[in-house]
C-alpha atoms as an extended CHARMM CRD file, in Angstrom:
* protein
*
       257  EXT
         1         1  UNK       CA              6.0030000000       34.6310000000       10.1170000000  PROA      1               0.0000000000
         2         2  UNK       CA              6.5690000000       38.0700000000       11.9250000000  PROA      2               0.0000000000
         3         3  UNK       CA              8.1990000000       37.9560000000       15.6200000000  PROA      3               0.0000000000
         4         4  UNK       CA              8.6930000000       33.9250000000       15.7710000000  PROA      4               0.0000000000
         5         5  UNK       CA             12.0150000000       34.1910000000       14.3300000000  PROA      5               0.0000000000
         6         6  UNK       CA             11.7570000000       31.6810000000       12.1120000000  PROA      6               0.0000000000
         7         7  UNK       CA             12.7590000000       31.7240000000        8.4560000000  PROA      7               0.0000000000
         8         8  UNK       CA              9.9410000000       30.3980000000        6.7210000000  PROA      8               0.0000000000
         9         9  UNK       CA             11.5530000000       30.5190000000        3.5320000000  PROA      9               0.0000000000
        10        10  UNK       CA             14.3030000000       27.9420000000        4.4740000000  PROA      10              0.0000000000
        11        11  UNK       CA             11.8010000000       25.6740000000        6.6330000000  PROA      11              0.0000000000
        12        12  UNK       CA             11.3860000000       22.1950000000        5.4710000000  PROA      12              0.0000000000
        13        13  UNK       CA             10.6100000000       20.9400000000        8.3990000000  PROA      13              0.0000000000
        14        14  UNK       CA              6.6220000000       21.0350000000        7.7190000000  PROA      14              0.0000000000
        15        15  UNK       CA              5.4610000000       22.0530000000        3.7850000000  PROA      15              0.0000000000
        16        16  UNK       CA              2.1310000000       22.3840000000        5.1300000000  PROA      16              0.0000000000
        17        17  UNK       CA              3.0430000000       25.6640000000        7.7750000000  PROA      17              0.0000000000
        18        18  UNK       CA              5.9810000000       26.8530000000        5.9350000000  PROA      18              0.0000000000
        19        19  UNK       CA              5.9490000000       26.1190000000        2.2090000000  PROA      19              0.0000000000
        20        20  UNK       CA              8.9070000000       24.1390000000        1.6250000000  PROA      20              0.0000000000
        21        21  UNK       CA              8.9980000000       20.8700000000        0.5380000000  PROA      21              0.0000000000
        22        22  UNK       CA              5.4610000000       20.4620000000       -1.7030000000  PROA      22              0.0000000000
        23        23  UNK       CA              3.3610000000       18.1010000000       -1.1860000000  PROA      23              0.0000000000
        24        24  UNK       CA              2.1810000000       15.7640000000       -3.3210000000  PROA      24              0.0000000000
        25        25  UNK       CA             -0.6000000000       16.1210000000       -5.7900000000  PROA      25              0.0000000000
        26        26  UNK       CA             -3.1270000000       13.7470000000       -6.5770000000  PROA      26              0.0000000000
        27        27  UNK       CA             -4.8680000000       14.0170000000      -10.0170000000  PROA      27              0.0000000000
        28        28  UNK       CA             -6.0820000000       10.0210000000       -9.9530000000  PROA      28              0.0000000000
        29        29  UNK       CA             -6.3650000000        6.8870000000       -8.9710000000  PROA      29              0.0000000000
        30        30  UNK       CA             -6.9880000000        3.5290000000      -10.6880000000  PROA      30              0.0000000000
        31        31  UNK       CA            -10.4520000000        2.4070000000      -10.7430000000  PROA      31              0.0000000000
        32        32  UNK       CA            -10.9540000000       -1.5480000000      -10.8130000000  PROA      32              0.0000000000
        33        33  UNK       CA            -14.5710000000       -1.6700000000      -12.1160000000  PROA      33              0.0000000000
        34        34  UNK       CA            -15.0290000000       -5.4350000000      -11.3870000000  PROA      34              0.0000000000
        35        35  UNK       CA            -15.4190000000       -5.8150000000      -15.2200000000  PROA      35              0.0000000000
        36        36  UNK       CA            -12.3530000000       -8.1360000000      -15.7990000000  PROA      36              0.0000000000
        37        37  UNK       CA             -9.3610000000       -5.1550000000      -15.4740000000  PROA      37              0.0000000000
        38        38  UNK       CA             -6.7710000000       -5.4090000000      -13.1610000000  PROA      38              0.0000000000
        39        39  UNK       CA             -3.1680000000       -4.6540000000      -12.0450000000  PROA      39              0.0000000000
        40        40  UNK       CA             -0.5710000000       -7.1760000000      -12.6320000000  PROA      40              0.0000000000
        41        41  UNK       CA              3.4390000000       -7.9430000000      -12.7150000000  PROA      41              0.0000000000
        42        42  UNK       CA              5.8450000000      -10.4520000000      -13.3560000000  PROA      42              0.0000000000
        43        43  UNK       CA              5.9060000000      -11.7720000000       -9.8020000000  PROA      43              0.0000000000
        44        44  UNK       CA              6.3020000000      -10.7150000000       -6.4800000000  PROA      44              0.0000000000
        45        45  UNK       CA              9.7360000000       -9.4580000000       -6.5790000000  PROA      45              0.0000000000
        46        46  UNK       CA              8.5490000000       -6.5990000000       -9.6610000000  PROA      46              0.0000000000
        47        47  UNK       CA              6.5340000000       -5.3940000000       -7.2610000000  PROA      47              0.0000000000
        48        48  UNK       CA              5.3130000000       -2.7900000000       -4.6730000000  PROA      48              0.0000000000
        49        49  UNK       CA              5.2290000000       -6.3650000000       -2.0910000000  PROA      49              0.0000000000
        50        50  UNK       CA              8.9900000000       -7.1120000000       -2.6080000000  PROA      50              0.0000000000
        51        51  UNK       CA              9.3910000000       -5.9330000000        0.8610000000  PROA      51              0.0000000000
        52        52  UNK       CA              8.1970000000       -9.6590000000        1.6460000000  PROA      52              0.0000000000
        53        53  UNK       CA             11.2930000000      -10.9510000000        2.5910000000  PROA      53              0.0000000000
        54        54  UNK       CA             12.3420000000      -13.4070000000        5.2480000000  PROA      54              0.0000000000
        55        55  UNK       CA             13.8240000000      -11.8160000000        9.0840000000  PROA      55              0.0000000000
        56        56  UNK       CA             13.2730000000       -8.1310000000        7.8030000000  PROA      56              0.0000000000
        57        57  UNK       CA             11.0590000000       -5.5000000000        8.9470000000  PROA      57              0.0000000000
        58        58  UNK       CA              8.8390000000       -3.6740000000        6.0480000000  PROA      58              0.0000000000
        59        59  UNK       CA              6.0810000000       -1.5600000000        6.0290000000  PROA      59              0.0000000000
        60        60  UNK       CA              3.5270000000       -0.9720000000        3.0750000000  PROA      60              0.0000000000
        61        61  UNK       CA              1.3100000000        1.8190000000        2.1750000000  PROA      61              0.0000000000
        62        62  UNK       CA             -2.0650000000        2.7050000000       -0.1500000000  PROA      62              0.0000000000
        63        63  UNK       CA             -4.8340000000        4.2480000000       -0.3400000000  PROA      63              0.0000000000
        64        64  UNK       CA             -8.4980000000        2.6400000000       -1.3090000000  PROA      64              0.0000000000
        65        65  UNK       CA            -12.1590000000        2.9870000000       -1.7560000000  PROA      65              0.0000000000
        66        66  UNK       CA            -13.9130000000        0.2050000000       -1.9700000000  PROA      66              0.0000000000
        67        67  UNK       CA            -17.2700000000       -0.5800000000       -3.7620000000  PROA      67              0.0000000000
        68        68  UNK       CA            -18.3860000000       -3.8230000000       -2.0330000000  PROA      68              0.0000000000
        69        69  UNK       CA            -16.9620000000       -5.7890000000        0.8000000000  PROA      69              0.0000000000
        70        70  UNK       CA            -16.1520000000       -9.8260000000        0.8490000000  PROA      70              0.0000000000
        71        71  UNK       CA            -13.4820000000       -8.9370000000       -1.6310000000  PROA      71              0.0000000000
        72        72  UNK       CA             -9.3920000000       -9.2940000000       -2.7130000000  PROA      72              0.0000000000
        73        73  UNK       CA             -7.4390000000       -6.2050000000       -2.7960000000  PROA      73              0.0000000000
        74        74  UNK       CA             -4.6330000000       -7.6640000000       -4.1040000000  PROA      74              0.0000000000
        75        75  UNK       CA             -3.7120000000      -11.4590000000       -4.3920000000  PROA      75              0.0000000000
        76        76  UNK       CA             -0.3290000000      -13.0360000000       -5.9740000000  PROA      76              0.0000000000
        77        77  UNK       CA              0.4630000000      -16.2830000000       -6.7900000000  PROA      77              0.0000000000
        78        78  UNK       CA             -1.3020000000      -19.8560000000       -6.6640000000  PROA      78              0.0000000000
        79        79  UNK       CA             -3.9370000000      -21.7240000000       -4.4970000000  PROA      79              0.0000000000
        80        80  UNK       CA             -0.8820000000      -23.4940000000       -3.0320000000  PROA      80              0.0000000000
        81        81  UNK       CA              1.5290000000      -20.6810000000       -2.5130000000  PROA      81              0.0000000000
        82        82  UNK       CA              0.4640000000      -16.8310000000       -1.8160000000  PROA      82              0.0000000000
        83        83  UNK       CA             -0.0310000000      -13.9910000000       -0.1180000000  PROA      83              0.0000000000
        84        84  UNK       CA             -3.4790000000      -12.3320000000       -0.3740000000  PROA      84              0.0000000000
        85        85  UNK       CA             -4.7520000000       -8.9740000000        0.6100000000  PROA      85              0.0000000000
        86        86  UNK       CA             -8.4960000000       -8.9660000000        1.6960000000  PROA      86              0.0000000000
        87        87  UNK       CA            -11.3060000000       -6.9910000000        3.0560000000  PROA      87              0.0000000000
        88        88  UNK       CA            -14.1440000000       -9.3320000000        4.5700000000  PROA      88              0.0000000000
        89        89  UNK       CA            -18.1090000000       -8.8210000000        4.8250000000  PROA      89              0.0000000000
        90        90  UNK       CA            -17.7310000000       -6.6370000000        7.7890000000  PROA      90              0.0000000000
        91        91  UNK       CA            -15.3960000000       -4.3950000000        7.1060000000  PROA      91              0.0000000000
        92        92  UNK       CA            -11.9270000000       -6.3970000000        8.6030000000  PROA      92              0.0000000000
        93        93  UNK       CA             -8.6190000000       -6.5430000000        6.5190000000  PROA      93              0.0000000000
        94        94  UNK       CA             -7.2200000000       -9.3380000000        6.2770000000  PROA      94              0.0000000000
        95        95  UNK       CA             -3.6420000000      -10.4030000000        5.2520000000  PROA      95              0.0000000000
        96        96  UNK       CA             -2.8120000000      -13.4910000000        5.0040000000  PROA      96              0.0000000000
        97        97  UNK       CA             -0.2110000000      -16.0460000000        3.1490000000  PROA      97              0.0000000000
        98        98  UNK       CA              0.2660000000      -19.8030000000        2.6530000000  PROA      98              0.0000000000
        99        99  UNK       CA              3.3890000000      -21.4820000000        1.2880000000  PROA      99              0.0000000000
       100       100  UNK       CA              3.1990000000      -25.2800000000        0.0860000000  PROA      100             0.0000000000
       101       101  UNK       CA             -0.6790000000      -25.2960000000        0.7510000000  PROA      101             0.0000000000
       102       102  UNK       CA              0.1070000000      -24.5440000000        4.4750000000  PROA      102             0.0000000000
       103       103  UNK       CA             -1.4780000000      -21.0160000000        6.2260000000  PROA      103             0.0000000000
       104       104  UNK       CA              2.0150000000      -19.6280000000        7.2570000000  PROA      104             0.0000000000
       105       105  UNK       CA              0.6110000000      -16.0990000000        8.1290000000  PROA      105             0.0000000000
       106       106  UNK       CA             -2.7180000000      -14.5160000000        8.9350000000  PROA      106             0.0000000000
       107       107  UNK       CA             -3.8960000000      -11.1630000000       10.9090000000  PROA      107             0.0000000000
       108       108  UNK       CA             -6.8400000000       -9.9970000000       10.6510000000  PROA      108             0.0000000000
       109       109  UNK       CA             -7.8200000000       -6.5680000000       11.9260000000  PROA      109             0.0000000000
       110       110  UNK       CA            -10.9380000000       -4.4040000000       13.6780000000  PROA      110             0.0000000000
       111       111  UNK       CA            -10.5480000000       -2.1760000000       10.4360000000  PROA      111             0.0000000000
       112       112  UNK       CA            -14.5830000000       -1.2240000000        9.7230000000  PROA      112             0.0000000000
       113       113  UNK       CA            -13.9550000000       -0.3960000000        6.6100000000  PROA      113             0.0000000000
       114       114  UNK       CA            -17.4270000000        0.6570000000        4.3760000000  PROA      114             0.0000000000
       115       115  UNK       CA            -17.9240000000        1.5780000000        1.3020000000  PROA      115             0.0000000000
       116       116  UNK       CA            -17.6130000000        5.2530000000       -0.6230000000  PROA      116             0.0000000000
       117       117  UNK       CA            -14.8570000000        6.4320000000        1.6660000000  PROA      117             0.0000000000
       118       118  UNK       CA            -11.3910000000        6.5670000000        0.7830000000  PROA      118             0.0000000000
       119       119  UNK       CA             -8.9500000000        5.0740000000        3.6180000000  PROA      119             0.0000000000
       120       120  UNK       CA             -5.3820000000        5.4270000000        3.9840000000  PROA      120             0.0000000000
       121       121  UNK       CA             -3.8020000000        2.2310000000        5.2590000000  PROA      121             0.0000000000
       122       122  UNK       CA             -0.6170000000        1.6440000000        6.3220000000  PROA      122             0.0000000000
       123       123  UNK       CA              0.9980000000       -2.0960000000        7.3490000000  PROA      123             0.0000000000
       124       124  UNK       CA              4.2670000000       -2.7840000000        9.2840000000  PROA      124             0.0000000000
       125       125  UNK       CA              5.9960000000       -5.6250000000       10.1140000000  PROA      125             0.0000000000
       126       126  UNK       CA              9.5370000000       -6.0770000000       12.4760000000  PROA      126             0.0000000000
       127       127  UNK       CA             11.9060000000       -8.3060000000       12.4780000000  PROA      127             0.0000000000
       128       128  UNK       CA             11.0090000000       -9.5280000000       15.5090000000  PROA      128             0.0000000000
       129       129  UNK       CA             11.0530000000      -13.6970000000       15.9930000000  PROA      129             0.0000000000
       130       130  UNK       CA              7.4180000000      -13.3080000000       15.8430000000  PROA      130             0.0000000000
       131       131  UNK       CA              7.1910000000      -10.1390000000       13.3500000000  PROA      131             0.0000000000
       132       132  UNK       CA              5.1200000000       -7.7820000000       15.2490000000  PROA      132             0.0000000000
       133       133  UNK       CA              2.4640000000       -6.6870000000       12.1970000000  PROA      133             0.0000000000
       134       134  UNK       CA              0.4130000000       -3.5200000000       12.8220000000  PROA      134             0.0000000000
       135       135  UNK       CA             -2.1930000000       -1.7420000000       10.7520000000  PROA      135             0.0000000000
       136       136  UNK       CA             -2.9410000000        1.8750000000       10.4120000000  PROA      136             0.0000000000
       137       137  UNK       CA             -6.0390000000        3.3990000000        9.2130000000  PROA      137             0.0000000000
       138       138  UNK       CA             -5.9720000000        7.3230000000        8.4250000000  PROA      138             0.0000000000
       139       139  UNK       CA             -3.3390000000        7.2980000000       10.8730000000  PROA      139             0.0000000000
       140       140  UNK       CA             -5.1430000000        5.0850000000       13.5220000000  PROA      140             0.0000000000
       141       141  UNK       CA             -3.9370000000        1.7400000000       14.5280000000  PROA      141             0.0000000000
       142       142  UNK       CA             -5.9130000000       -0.7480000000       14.6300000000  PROA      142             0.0000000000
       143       143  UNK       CA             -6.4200000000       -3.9040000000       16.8430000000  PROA      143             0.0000000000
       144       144  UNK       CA             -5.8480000000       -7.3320000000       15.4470000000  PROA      144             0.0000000000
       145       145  UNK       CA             -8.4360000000       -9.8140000000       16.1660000000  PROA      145             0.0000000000
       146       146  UNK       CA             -7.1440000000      -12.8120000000       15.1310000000  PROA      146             0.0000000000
       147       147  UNK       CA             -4.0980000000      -14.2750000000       13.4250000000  PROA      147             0.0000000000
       148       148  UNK       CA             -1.2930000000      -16.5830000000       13.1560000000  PROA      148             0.0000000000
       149       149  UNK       CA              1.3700000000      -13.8410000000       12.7910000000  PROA      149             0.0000000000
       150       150  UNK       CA              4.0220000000      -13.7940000000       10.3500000000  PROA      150             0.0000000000
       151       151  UNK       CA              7.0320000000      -15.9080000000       11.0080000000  PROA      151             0.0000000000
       152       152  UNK       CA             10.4190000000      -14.5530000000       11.0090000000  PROA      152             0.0000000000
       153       153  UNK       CA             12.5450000000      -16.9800000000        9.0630000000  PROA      153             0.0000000000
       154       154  UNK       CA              9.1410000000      -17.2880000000        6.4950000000  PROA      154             0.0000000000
       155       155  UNK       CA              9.7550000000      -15.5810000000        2.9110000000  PROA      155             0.0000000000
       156       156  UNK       CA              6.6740000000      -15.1420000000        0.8600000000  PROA      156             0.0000000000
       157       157  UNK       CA              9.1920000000      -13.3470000000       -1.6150000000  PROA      157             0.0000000000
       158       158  UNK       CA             10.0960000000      -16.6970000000       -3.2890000000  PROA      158             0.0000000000
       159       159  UNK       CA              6.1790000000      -17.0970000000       -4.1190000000  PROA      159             0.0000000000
       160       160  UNK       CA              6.1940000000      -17.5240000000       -7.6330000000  PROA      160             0.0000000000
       161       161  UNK       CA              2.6750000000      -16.2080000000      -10.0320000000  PROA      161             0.0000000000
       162       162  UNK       CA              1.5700000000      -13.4750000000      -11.0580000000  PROA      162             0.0000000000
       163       163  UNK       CA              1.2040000000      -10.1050000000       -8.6400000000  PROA      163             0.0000000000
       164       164  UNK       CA             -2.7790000000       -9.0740000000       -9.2240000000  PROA      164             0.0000000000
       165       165  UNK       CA             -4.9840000000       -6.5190000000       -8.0670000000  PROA      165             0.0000000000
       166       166  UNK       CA             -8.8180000000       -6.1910000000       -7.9620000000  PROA      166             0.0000000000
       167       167  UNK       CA             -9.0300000000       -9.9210000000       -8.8060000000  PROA      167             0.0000000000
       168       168  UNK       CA             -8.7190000000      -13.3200000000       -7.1440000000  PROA      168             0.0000000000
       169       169  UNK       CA             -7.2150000000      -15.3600000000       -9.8330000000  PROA      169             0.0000000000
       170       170  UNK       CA             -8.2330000000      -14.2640000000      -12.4390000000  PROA      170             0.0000000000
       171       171  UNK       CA            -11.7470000000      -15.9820000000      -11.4330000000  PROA      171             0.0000000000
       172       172  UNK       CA            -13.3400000000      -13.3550000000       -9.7170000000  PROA      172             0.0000000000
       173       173  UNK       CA            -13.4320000000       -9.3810000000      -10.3020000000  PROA      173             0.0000000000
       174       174  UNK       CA            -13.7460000000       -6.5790000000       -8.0670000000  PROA      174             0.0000000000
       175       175  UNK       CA            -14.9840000000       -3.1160000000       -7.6590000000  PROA      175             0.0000000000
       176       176  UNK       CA            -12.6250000000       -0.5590000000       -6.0870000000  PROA      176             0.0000000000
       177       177  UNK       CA            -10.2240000000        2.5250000000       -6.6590000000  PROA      177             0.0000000000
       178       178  UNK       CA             -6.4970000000        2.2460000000       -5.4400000000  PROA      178             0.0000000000
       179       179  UNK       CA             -3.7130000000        4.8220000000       -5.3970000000  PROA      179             0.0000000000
       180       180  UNK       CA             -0.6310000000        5.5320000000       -4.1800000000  PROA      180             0.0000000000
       181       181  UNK       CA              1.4840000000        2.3780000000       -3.3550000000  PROA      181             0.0000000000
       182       182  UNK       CA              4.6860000000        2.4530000000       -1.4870000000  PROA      182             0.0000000000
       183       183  UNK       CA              6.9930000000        0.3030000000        0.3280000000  PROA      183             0.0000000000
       184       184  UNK       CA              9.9180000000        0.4170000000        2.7240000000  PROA      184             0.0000000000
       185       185  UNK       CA             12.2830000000       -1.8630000000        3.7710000000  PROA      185             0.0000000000
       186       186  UNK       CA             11.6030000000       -0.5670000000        7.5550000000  PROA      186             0.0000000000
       187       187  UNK       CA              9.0010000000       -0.1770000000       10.1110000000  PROA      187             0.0000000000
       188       188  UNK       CA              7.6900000000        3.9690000000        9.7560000000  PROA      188             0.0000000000
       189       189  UNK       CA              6.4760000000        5.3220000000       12.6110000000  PROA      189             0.0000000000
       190       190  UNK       CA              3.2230000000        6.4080000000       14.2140000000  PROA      190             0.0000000000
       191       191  UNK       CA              4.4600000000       10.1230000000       13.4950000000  PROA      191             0.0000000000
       192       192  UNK       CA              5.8970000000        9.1490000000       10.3020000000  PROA      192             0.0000000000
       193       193  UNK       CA              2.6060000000        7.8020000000        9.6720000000  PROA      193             0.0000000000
       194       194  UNK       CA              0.5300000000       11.0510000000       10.7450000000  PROA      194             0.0000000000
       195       195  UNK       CA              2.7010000000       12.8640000000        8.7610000000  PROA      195             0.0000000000
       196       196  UNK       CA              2.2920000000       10.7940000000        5.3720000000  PROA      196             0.0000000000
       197       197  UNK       CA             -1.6420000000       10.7700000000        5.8920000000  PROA      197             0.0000000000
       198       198  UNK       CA             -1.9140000000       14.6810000000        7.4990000000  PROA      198             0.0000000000
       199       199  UNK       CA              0.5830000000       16.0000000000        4.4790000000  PROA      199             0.0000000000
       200       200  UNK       CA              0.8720000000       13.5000000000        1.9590000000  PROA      200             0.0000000000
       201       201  UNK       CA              4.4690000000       14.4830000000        0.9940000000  PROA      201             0.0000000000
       202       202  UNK       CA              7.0120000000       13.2400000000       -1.3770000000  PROA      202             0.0000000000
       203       203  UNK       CA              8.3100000000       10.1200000000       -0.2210000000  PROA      203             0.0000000000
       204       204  UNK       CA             12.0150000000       10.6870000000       -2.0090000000  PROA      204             0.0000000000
       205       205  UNK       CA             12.5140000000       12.9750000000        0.3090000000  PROA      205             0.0000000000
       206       206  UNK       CA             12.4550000000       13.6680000000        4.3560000000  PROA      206             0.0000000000
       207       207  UNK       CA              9.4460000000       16.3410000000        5.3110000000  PROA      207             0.0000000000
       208       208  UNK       CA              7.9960000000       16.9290000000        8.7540000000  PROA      208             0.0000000000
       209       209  UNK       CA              7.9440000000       13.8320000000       10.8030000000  PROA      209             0.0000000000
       210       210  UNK       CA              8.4950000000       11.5120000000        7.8840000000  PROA      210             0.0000000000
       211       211  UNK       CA             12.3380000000       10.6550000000        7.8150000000  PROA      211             0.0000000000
       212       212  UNK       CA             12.1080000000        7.0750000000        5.8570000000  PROA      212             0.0000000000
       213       213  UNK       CA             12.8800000000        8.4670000000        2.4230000000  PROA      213             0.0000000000
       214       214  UNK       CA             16.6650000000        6.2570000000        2.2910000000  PROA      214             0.0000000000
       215       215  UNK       CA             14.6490000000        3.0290000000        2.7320000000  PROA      215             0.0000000000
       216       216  UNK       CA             11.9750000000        3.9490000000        0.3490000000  PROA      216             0.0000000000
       217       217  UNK       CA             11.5860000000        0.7990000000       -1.7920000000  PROA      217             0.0000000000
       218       218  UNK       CA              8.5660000000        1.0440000000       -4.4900000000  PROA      218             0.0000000000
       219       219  UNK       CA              6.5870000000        4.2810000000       -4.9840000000  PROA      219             0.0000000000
       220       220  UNK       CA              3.9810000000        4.0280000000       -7.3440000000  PROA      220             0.0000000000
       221       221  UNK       CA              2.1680000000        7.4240000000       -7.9220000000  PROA      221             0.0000000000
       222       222  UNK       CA             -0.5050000000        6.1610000000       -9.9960000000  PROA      222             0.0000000000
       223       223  UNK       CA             -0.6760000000        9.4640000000      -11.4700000000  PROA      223             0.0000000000
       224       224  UNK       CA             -0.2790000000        8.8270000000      -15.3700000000  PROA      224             0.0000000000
       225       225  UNK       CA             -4.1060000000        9.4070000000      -16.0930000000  PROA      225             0.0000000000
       226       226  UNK       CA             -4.0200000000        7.5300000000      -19.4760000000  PROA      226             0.0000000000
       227       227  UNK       CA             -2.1290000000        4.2250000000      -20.6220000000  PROA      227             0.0000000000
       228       228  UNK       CA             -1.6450000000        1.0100000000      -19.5410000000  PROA      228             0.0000000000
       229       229  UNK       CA              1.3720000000        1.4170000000      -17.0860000000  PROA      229             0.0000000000
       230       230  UNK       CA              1.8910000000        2.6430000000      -13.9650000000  PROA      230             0.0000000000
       231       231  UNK       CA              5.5220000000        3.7230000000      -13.3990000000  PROA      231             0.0000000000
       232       232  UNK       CA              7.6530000000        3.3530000000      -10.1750000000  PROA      232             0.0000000000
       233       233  UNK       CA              9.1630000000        6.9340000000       -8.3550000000  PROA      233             0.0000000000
       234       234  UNK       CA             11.2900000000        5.6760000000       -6.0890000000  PROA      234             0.0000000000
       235       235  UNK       CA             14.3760000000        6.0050000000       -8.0640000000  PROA      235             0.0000000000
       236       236  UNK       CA             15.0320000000        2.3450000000       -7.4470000000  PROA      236             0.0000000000
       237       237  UNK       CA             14.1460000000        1.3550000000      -11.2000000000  PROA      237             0.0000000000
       238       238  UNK       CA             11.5200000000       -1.0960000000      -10.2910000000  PROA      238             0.0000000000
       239       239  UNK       CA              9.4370000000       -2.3510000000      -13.0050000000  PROA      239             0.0000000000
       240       240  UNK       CA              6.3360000000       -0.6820000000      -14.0980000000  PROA      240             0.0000000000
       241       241  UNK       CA              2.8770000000       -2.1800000000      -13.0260000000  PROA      241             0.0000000000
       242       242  UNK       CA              0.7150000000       -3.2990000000      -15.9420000000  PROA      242             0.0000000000
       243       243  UNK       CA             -3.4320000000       -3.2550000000      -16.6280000000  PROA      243             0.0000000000
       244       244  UNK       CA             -4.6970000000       -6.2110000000      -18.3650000000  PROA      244             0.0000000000
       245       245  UNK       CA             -8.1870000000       -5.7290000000      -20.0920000000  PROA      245             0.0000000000
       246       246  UNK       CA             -8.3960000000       -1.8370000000      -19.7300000000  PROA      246             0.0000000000
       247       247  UNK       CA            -11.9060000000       -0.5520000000      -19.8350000000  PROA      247             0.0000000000
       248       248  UNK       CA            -12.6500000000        3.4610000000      -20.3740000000  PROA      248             0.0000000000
       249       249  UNK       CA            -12.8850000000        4.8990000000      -16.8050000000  PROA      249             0.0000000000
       250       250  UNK       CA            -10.1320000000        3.0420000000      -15.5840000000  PROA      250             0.0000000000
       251       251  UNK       CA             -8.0440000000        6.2350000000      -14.8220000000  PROA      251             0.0000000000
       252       252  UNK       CA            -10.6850000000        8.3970000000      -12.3690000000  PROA      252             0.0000000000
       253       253  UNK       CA            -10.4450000000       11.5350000000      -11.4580000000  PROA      253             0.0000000000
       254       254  UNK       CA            -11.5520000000       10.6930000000       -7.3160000000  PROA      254             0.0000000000
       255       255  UNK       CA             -8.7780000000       10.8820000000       -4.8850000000  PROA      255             0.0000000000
       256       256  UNK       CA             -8.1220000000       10.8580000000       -1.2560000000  PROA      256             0.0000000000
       257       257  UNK       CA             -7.3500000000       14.4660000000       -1.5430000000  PROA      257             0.0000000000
């Protein structure tokens, strides 16, 4: 860039002025056609939710687009012990988890979400006594509404069943695409935040705003576009997600960018 002094050939400090680091592309997503395929693991511990740990701050990020509302984005373990993931008739998300049939944690949050639009959403927890928990769509957060928030001494991680998503238990089946699941093991920042959603840049690696790459936990591309795995990038050899009951379309081509 001519008479700025800058040299934009050894700026990293924003890929999306200067060229340096690349951003990352997005060829698909996984579409959950309500048709009896989902996404599953182990437990939660193989998973892009092991961040769920008792008097630790964590944040979690993905992208959707939903096909209905009323319905379970992701749900792990039993009717006794869990932590579900939710969107409800109107458009709210909902997280929420109960250990020994008890309601240990719930927010709920003004998110409008509608059908047909891709959203990037972003969750954050401190360590706080009383965990502060915030939500972020496309970079905006949101207001809770409602909720008994997260204890800090509570540890869904020791849920035990089986990590789903697009299902809720097995019993019921659910239209939506997902992509792009990550997980850190701190609370990102609004501008970290921006920066992920404005940029979408490699999450190994500091770029812009976004300087969270050392507590990077899970980092699941979703970017395979055939099989029946979905690998982890974090370089934390995490376990590979699995699809049970695989129909044809389940890799699309219809991202968030």
């Amino acid at each position: 860039m001519i008479g700025l002094g800058l040299d934009t050939a050894a700026d990293t400090s924003h890929p999306a002025l200067f060229g340096g680091l690349p951003a990352e592309t997005q060829n698909y997503s996984v579409y959950l056609d309500g048709a009896s395929d989902r996404i599953q693991a182990a437990n939660l511990a193989t998973t892009w939710l092991q961040v769920f740990t008792a008097n630790n701050p964590f944040s979690l990020h993905f992208a959707v687009k939903l096909d209905t509302l009323n319905m379970t984005i992701s749900f792990t373990g039993s009717s006794t012990n869990y932590i579900w993931l939710q969107v409800s008739a109107g458009g709210d998300l909902l997280l929420q988890y109960g250990i020994n049939s008890t309601l240990s944690g719930n927010e709920t949050w003004d998110t409008n979400l509608s059908t047909g639009t891709w959203y990037d959403i972003v969750i954050t927890a401190d360590a706080s006594t009383g965990r502060d928990v915030k939500c972020y769509v496309n970079k905006v957060e949101k207001t809770a509404t409602s909720g008994n928030a997260m204890a800090k001494t509570d540890n869904p991680a020791g849920i035990s069943g089986k990590f789903t998503m697009g299902t809720f238990m097995n019993i019921v089946d659910y239209d939506l695409r997902i992509d792009r699941l990550a997980s850190w093991s701190g609370v990102l920042s609004s501008a970290e935040i921006t920066e992920i959603y404005d940029n979408y840049p490699d999450l190994t690696a500091d770029s812009g705003d976004y300087a969270s790459s050392n507590k990077l936990q899970t980092y699941y591309k979703m970017e395979e576009g055939s099989g029946t795995t979905m690998a982890d990038s974090s370089g934390n050899s995490n376990a590979s997600l699995s699809v049970v009951n695989a129909s044809g379309n389940f890799w699309s081509s219809d991202t968030r960018i």
